[in-house]
C-alpha positions in Angstrom: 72.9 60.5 105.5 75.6 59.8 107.8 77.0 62.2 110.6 79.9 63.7 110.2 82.6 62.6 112.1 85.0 64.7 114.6 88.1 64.7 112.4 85.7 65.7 109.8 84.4 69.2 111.7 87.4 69.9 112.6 88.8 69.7 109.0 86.2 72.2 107.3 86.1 74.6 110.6 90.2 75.1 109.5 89.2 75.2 106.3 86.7 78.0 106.7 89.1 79.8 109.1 91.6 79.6 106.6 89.3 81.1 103.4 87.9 84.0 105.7 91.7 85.2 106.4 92.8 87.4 103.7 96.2 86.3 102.6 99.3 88.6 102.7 101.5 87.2 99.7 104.3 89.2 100.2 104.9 88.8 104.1 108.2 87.3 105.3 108.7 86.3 108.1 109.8 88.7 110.8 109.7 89.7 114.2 109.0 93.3 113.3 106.0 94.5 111.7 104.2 97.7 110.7 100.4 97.6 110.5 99.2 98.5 106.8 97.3 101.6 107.5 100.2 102.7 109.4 103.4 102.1 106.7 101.4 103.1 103.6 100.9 106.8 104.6 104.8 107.3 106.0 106.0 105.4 103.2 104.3 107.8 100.3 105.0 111.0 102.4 108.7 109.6 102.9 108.9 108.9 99.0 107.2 112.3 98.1 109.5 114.3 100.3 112.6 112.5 98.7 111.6 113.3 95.2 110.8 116.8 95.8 114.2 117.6 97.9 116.0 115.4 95.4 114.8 117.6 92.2 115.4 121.0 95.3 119.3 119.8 95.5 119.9 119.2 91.5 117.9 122.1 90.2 116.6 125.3 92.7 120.0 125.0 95.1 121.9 124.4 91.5 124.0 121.1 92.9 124.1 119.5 89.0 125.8 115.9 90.7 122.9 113.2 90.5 125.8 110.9 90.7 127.6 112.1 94.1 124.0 112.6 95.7 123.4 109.2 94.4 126.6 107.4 96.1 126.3 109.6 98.7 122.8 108.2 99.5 124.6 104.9 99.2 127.4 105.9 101.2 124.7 106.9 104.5 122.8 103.4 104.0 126.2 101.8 104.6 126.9 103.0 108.1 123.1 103.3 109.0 123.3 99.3 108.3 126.3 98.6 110.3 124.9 100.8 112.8 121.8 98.3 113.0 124.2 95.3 112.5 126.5 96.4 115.6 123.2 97.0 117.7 121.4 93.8 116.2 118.3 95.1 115.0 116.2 92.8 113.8 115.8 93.9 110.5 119.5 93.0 109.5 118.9 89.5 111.4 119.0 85.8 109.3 121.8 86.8 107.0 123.8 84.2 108.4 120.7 81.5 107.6 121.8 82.4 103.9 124.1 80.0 101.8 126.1 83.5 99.7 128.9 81.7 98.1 131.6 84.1 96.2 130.3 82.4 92.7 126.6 82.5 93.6 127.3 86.3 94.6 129.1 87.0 91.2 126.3 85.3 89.2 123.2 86.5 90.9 123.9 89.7 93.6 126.5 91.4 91.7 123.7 92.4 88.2 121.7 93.4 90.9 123.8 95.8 92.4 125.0 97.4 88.5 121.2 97.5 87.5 120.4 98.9 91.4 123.3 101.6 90.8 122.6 102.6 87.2 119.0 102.8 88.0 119.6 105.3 90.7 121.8 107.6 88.6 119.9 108.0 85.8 116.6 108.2 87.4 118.7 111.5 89.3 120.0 112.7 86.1 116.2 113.1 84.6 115.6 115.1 87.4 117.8 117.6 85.6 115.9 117.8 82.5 112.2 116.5 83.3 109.3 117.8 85.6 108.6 115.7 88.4 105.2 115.1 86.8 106.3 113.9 83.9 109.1 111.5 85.4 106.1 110.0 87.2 104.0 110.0 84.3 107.0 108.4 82.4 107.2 105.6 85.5 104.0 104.2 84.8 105.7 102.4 81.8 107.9 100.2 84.4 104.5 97.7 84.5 105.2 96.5 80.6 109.0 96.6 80.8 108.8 94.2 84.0 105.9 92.1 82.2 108.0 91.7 79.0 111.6 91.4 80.8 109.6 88.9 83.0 108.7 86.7 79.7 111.9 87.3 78.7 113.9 85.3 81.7 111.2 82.7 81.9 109.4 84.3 84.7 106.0 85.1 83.5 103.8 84.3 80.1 102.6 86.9 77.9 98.7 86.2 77.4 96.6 88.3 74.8 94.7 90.1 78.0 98.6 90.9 79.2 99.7 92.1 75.7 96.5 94.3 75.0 96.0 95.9 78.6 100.5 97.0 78.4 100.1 98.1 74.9 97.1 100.5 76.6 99.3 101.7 79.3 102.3 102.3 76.6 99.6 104.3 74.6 99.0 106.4 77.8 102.4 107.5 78.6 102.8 108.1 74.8 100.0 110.6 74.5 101.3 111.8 78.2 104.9 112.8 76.5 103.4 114.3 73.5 101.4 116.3 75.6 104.6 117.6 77.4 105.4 121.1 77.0 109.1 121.1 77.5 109.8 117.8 76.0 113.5 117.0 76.9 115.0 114.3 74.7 118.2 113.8 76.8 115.9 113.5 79.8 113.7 111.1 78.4 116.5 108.9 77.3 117.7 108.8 80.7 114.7 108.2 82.4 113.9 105.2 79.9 117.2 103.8 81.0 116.1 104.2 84.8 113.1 101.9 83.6 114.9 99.7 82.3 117.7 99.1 84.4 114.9 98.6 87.7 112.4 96.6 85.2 115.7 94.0 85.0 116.5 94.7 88.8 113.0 93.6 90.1 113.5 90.6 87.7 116.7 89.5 89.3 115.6 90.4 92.7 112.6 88.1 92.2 114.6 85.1 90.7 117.1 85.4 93.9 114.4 85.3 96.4 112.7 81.9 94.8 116.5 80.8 94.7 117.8 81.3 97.8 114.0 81.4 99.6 115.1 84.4 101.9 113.0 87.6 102.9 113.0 90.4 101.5 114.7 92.2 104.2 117.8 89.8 104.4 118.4 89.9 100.8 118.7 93.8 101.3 121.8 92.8 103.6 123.8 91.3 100.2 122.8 93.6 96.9 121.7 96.4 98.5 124.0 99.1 100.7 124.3 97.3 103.7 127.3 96.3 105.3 128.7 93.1 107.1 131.1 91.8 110.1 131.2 88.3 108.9 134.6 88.5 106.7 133.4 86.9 104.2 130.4 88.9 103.3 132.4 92.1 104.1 132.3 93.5 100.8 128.9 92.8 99.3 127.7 95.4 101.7 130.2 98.3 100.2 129.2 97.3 96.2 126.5 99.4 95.2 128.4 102.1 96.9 132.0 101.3 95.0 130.0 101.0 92.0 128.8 104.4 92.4 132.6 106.1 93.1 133.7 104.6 89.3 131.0 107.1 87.5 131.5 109.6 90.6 135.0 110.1 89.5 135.0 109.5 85.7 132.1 112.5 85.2 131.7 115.0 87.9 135.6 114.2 89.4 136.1 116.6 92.4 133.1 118.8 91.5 131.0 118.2 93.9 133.0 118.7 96.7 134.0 122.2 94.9 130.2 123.1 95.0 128.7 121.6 98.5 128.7 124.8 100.1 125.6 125.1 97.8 123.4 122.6 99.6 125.1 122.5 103.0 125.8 119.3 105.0 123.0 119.8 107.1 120.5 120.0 103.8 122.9 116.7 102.8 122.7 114.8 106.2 119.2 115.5 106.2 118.2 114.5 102.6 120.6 111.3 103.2 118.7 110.4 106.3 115.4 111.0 104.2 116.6 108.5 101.5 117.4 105.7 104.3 114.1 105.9 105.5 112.5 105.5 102.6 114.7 102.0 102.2 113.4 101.2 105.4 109.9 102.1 104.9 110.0 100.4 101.7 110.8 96.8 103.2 107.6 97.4 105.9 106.0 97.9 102.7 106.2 95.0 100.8 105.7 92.7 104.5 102.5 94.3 105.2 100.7 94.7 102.1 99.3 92.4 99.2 100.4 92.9 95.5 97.0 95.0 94.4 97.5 97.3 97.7 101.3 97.7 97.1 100.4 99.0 93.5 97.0 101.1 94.5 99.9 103.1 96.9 102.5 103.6 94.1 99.9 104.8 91.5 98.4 107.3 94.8 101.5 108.1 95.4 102.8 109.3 91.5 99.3 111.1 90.8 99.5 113.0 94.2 103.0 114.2 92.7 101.7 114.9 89.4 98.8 116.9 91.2 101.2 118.1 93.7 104.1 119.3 92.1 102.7 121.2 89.4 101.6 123.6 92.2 104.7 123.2 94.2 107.2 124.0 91.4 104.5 125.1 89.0 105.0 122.5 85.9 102.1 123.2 83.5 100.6 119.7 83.1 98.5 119.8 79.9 95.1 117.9 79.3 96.4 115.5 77.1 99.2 114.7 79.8 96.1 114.2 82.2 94.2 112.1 79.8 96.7 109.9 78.7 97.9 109.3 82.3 94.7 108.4 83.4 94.7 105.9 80.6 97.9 104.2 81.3 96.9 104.5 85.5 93.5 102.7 84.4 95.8 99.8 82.0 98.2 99.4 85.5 95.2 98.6 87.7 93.6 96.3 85.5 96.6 94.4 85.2 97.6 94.3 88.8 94.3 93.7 89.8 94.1 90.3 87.7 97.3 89.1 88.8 96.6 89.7 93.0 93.3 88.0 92.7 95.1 84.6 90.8 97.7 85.1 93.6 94.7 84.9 96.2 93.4 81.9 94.6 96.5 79.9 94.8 97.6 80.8 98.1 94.4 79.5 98.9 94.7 76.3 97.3 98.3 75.6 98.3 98.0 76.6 102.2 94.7 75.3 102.8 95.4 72.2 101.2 92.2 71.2 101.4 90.9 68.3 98.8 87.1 67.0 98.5 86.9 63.9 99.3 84.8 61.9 96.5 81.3 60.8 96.7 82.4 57.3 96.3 84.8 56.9 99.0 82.3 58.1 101.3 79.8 55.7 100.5 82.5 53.3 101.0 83.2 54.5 104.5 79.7 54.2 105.8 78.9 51.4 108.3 
């Protein structure tokens, strides 16, 4: 047996380097970074905090305008942005890297921002009907709708395992709603529109990112709120926020303004600067986590509001609400879990690139 040679160490010392780093799939590349164990903790207490003042502003102070709070939201992520954009942060950075024609905008970041919009308004609207509990328990059914819009645009394949383990978590959140003691219809309605409009969001997002190859954070820059000096990309920063105004006006009209001595602009500066953290927080997210981790944090994050807010606002959460959200949270998991560790194995075969070398042509190679 011959020695191996030099090229030949060196070759499987990378190659065991590389297998004993665990991959991030979902990190861009940036020059600013939050450590895991840091950003998961800030970014559920940020989300928490948002959902409970949001469902404090529309219901206890009586402010009934999930549209205004929405564009105002909208409206506060604007100037944040060109805020960061005037100081150059480096979260805004690499937007000029990006090929945004007016046609490509129309065609891909435009859907975005409608199904971005609508999803934000009438996920605020069943805030006016629902528990917070039961919103969450109803959010568990984004999985399937993503999974079947998904096979619908081409992205993904239904398999038997897929099909079986979403028609499990759609049997959880059934038996979670029939459990539910004030059972809104309107507000169900509205939140199953929520679901769907940010099931076809995430789709869209997804098929912009492997089109353009850009970060998550710099695709933020054109179909979400953020704002723009370059004249040409001026106005993709101000759509979701126009978008907003056309509903703003058409339904609530000069309403809100009638009725904000109810919340206060403090409460509204400081629930504004609540929702642009959790944007922020959000993109740290998804750089410093892996798919299984990102969805173990959303589903700690919904059952510590299911837990939490039927003592904060005292929801009565039945047994069979707990039973069949523990059944759909279980479906969710087993899903994910599949799809992070096939992730794993192909980032390992693609970066590693590694390739045995046959028997034969050893042989062949000996002296």
């Amino acid at each position: 047996m011959r020695e191996e040679t030099p090229a030949e160490k060196m070759r499987e010392e990378r190659i065991i380097e590389e297998q004993t780093k665990p991959p991030n799939l979902n990190r861009p590349v940036e020059s600013v970074s939050i450590p895991a164990h840091i950003i998961i903790p800030v970014w559920m207490i940020i989300s928490t905090g948002l959902i409970i003042f949001n469902k404090l502003i529309l219901t206890t102070y009586d402010f009934r305008f999930p549209i205004f709070l929405t564009t105002w939201h909208l409206l506060y992520a604007t100037v944040a942005t060109r805020l960061m954009h005037l100081f150059k942060s480096s979260l805004v950075k690499g937007v000029s890297d990006v090929d945004m024609s007016w046609k490509k905008w129309s065609q891909s970041v435009l859907p975005i921002a409608v199904c971005f919009s609508g999803s934000l308004i009438m996920s605020n609207v069943s805030y006016l009907y629902l528990t917070v509990s039961f919103i969450q328990m109803l959010k568990a059914f984004n999985l399937v709708c993503v999974m079947l819009i998904g096979a619908l645009f081409g992205l993904d394949k239904l398999t038997p395992r897929s099909i079986g383990w979403g028609v499990v978590v759609s049997a959880g959140v059934a038996l979670a709603s029939l459990g539910e003691i004030n059972f809104n219809l309107t507000g169900v309605l509205s939140q199953t529109v929520a679901v769907l409009f940010e099931s076809f969001r995430l789709i869209l997002v997804q098929k912009l990112l492997s089109t353009l190859k850009m970060s998550p954070i710099v695709s933020l820059y054109f179909f979400a709120p953020v704002s723009s000096v370059d004249t040409r990309t001026s106005h993709l920063a101000k759509v979701c926020f126009l978008l907003n105004t056309i509903p703003l006006i058409l339904y609530e009209e000069q309403n809100p303004f009638v009725e904000l001595h109810k919340v206060g602009l403090f409460s509204l500066f400081l629930n504004g600067t609540l929702s642009f953290c959790l944007n922020v927080s959000a993109v740290f997210l998804v750089s410093a986590t892996s798919g299984l981790t990102l969805t173990l944090a959303g589903v700690c994050k919904d059952v510590l509001l299911v837990l939490g807010s039927s003592t904060f606002f005292g929801n009565v959460v039945t047994t069979t609400q707990y039973l069949g959200y523990s059944i759909a949270v279980a479906g969710i998991f087993i899903l994910k879990s599949e799809d992070t560790v096939r992730q794993w194995t192909n980032y390992v075969k693609e970066k590693i690139g590694y390739r045995r070398i046959p028997p034969a042509a050893l042989d062949e190679s000996e002296p």
